[in-house]
C-alpha positions as CSV (number, residue, x, y, z in Angstrom):
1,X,-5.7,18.4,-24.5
2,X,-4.0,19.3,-27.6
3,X,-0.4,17.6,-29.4
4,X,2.5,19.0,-29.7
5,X,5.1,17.3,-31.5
6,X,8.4,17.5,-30.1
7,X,11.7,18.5,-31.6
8,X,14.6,15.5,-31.3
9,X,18.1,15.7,-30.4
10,X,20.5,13.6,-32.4
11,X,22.8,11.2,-29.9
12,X,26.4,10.2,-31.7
13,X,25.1,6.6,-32.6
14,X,22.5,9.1,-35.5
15,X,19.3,8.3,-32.9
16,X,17.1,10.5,-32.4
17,X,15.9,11.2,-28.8
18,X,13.0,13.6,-28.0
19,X,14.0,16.6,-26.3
20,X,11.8,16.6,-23.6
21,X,10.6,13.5,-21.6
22,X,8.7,12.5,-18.9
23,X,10.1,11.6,-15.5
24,X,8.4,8.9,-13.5
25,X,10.7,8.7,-10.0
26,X,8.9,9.0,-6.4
27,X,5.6,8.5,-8.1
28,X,2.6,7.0,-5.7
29,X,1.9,3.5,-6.9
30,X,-0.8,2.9,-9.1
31,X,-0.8,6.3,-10.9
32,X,2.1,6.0,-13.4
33,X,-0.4,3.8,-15.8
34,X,-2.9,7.0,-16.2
35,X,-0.2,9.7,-16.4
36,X,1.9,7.9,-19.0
37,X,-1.3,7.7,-20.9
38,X,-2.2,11.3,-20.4
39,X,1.1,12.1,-21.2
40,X,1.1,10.0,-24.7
41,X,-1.9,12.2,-25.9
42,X,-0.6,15.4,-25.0
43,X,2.6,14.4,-27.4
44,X,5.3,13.0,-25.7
45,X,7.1,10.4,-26.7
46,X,10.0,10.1,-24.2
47,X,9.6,8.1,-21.1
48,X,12.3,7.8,-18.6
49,X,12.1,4.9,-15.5
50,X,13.9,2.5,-13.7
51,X,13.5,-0.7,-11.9
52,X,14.2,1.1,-8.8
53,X,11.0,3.1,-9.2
54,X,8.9,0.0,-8.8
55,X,6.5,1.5,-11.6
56,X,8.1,-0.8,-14.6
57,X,5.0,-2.5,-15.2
58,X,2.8,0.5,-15.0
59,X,4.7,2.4,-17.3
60,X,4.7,-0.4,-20.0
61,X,1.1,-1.3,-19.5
62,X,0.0,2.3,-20.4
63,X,2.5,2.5,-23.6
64,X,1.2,-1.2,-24.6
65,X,-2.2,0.2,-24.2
66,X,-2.3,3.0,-26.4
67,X,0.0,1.2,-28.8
68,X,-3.3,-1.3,-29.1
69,X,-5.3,1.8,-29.3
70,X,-3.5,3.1,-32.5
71,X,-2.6,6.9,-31.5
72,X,1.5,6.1,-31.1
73,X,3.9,3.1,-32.9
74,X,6.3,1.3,-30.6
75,X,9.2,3.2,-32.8
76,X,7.4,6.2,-32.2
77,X,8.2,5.9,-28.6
78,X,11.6,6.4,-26.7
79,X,11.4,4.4,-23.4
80,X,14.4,4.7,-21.3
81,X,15.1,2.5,-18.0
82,X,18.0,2.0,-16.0
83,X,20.3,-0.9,-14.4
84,X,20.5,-0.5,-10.5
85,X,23.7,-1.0,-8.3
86,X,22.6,-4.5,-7.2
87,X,22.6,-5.6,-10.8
88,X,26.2,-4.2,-11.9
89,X,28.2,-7.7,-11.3
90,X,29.1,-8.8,-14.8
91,X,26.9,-12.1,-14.6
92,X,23.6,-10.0,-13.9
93,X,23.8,-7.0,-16.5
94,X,21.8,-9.0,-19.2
95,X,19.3,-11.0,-17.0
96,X,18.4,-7.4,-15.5
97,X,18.0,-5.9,-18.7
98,X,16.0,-8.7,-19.9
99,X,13.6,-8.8,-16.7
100,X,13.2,-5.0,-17.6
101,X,12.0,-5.9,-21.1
102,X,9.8,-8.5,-19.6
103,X,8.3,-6.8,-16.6
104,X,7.7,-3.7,-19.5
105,X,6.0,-6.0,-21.7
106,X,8.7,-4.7,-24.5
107,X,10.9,-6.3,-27.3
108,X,13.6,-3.4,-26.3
109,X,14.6,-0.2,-24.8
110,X,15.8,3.0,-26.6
111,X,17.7,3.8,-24.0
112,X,19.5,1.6,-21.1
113,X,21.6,3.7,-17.8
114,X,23.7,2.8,-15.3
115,X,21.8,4.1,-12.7
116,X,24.6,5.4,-10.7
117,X,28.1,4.5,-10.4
118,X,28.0,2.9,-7.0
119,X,27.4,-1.3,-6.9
120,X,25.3,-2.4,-4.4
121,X,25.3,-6.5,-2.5
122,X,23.9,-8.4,-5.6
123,X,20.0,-9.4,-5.0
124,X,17.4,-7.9,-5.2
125,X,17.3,-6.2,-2.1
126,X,18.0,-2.6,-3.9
127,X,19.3,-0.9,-0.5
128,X,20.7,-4.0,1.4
129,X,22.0,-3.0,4.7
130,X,24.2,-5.1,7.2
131,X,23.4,-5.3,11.1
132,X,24.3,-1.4,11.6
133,X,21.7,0.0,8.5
134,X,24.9,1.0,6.5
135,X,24.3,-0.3,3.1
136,X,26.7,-3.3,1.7
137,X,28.9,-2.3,-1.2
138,X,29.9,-5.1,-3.7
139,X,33.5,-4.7,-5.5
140,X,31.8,-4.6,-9.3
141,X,33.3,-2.5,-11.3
142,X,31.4,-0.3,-13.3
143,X,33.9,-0.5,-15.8
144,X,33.1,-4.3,-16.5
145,X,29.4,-3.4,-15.9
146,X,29.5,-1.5,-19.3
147,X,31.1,-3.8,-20.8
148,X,27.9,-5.9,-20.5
149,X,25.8,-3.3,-21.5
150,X,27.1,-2.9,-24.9
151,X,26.2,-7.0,-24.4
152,X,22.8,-5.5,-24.0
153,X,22.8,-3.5,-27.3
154,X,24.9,-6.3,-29.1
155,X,22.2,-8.9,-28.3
156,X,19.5,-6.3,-29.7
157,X,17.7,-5.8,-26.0
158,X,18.4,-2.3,-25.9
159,X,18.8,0.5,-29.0
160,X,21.4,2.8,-27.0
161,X,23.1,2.7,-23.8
162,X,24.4,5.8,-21.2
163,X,25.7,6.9,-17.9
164,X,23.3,8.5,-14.8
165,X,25.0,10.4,-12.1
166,X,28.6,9.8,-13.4
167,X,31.2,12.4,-12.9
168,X,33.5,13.4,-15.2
169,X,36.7,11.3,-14.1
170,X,34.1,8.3,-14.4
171,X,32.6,9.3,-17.6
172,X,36.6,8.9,-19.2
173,X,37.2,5.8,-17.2
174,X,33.8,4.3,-19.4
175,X,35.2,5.5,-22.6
176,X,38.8,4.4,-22.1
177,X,37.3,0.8,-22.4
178,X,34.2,1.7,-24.7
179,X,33.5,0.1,-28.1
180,X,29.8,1.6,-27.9
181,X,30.4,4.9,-27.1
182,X,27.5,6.1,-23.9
183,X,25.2,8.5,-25.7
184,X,23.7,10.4,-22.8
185,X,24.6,11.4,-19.0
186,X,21.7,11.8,-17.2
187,X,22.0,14.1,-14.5
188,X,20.3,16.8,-12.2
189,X,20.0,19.8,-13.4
190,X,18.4,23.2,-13.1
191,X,19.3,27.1,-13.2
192,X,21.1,27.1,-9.3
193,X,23.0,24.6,-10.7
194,X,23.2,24.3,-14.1
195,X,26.3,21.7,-14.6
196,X,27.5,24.0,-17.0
197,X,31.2,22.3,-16.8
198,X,30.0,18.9,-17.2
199,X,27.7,19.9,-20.1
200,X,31.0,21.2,-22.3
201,X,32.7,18.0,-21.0
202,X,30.0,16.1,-22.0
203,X,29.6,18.0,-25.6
204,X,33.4,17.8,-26.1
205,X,33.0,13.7,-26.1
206,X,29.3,13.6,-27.8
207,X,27.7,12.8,-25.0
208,X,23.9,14.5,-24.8
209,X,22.9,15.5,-21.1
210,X,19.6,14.4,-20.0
211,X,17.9,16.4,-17.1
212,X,16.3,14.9,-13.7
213,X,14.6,17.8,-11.5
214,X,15.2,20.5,-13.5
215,X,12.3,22.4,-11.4
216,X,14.7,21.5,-8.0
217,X,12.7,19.8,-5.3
218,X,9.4,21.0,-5.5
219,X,7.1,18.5,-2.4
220,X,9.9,16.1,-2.5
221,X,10.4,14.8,0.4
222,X,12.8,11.6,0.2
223,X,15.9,11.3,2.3
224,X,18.3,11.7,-0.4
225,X,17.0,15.0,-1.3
226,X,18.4,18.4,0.4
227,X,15.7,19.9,2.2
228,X,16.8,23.4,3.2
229,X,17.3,24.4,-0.6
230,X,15.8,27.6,-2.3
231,X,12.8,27.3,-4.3
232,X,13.5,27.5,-7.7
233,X,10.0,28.7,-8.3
234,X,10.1,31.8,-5.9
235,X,13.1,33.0,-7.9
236,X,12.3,36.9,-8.3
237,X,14.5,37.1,-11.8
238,X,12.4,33.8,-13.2
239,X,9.6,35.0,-12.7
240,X,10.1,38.4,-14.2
241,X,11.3,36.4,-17.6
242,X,8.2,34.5,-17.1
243,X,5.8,37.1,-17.1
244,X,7.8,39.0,-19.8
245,X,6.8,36.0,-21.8
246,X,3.6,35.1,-20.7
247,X,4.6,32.0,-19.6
248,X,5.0,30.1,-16.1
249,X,8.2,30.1,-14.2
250,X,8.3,25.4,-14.7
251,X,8.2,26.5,-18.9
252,X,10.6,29.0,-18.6
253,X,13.4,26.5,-16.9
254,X,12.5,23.8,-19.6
255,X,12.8,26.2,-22.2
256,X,16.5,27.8,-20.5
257,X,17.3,23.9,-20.3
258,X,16.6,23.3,-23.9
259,X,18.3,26.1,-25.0
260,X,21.8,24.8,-23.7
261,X,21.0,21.7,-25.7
262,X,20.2,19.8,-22.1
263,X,17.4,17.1,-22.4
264,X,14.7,17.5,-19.2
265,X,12.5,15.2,-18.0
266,X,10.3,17.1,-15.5
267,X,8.0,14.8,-13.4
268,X,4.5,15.6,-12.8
269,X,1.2,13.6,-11.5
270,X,-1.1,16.8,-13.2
271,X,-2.7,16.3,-16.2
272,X,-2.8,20.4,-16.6
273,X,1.3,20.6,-16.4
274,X,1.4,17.8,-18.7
275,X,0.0,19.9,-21.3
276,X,2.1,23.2,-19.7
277,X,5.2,21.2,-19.7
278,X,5.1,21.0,-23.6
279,X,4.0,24.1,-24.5
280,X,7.9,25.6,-24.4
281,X,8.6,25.8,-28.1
282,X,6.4,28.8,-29.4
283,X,8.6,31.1,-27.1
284,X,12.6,32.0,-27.1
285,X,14.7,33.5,-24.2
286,X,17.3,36.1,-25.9
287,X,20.8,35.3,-25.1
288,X,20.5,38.4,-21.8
289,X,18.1,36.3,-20.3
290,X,20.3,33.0,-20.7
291,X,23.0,34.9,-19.2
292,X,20.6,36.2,-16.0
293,X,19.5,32.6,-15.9
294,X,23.1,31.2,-15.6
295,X,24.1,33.5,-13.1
296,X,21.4,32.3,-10.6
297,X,23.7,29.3,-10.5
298,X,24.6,28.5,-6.8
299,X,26.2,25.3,-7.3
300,X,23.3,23.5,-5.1
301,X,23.2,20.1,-5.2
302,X,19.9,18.7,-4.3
303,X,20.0,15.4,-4.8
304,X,22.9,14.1,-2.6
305,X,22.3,10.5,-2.0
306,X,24.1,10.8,0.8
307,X,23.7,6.7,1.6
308,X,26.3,6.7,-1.3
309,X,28.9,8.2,0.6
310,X,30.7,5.0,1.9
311,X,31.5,4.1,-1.7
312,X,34.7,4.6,-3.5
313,X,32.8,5.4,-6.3
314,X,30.5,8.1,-4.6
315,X,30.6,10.8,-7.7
316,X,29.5,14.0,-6.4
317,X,33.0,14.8,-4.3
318,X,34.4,15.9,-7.5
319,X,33.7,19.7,-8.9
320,X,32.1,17.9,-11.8
């Protein structure tokens, strides 16, 4: 497999984060450790998980393994994890972050998200559910959450801190309070719907937008997912801009994505697509092909997390 070296994008605090990452979500267990290192030798140096993946260790055993092997430096690396609801209680920020960095094997994180707005019954029970199976909210704030997240980059545990899954009403309750400004909100996005009003909101306050599914839902099969949406990869007008190019339909949504400035992190268990995946900057869509691309926006949500939906602080009833 050849390496690329990918271009960066520079957050407001002057860091530099890779423009495309890999995403580790709904992996099987065990196979995050090989892909990670696959993934390092292709070229990419962006790495996005969370403790709610239940792949931490994996993850950090295959960049502590090729770190002892000599190809990639820790600072070479941008690992980015994320706090989960049932850690958002003021008391329990920093001992999450710091079980991260342990379970890892890491000093620190580039990158530390609140996972989603919504706070969960503190535990560690990530999806705690009374008699009924409705989950049980707890009244944290996320207001005070971030509060002990710049904790986090004050006591040196993490490089840079963000947002996941926050709208924009909650992204300017956050910086009413800030003193760390949040660098990046990562959301879902793709070309039937392309956030294109979060993004300006987003650029307007420096805030970078990291991409989860930008290729939609291909074989995902989890609850919180929409199942009756269109494949992005049967798109008739992608794949006429793909074979203009000679390229795939997956590389020409990361290179659309890229083009708007917008981070992805495309998952991927195939040691073939991680190569494919990366292989997006010899090529450029003219701006008549951006446009074609934004207008395939349907405004299709596909990742709902509909068990959310009892919380005040559910995001997705707002526009954006």
């Amino acid at each position: 497999m050849s390496k690329t070296v990918l271009p960066t994008i520079r957050l407001n605090n002057n860091t530099l984060m890779p423009v495309l990452g890999l995403g580790t979500s709904q992996a099987k267990p065990g196979e995050m450790l090989q892909i990670v290192k696959d993934a390092i030798d292709v070229g990419y140096r962006s790495f996005d998980t969370s403790v709610y993946y239940g792949n931490e260790h994996e993850v950090g055993q295959a960049i502590k393994e090729k770190i002892a092997e000599g190809p990639v430096k820790r600072e070479e690396l941008f690992v980015t994890n994320k706090l989960w609801g049932t850690y958002h209680r003021e008391d329990l920020v920093v001992p999450a972050c710091k079980k991260t960095l342990e379970a890892m094997s890491l000093d620190y994180l580039d990158l530390y998200l609140i996972h989603f707005p919504v706070a969960l019954k503190e535990g560690d029970v990530f999806d705690p559910k009374d008699e009924n199976g409705k989950l049980i909210y707890s009244d944290a704030d996320y207001v005070d959450t971030w509060r002990e997240m710049e904790k986090c980059v004050e006591l040196g545990l993490v490089k840079s801190i963000g947002l996941s899954n926050f709208n924009s009403q909650q992204i300017d309750r956050v910086l009413e309070i800030a003193t760390i400004k949040p660098v990046v909100n990562q959301v879902e996005c793709h070309p039937y719907f392309n956030q294109s009003k979060l993004i300006n909101f987003c650029k307007e306050r420096e805030i970078a937008i990291m991409a989860y599914a930008p290729f939609g839902r291909p074989g995902s099969k989890v609850l919180y997912v929409r199942q009756d949406a269109p494949l992005l990869f049967e798109d008739p007008k992608l794949q006429e801009v793909a074979s203009k190019h000679g390229k795939t339909v997956p590389q020409v949504i990361l290179r659309y994505l890229i083009q708007h400035e917008v981070a992805p992190i495309p998952k991927t268990s195939n040691k073939d697509r991680l190569q494919q995946n990366t292989d997006v900057f010899d090529f450029e869509l003219s701006s008549d092909e951006v446009t074609s691309i934004d207008a395939l926006d349907v405004n299709i949500r596909i990742f709902i997390c509909p068990q959310f939906m009892g919380s005040k602080n559910y995001p997705f009833y707002l526009e954006f």
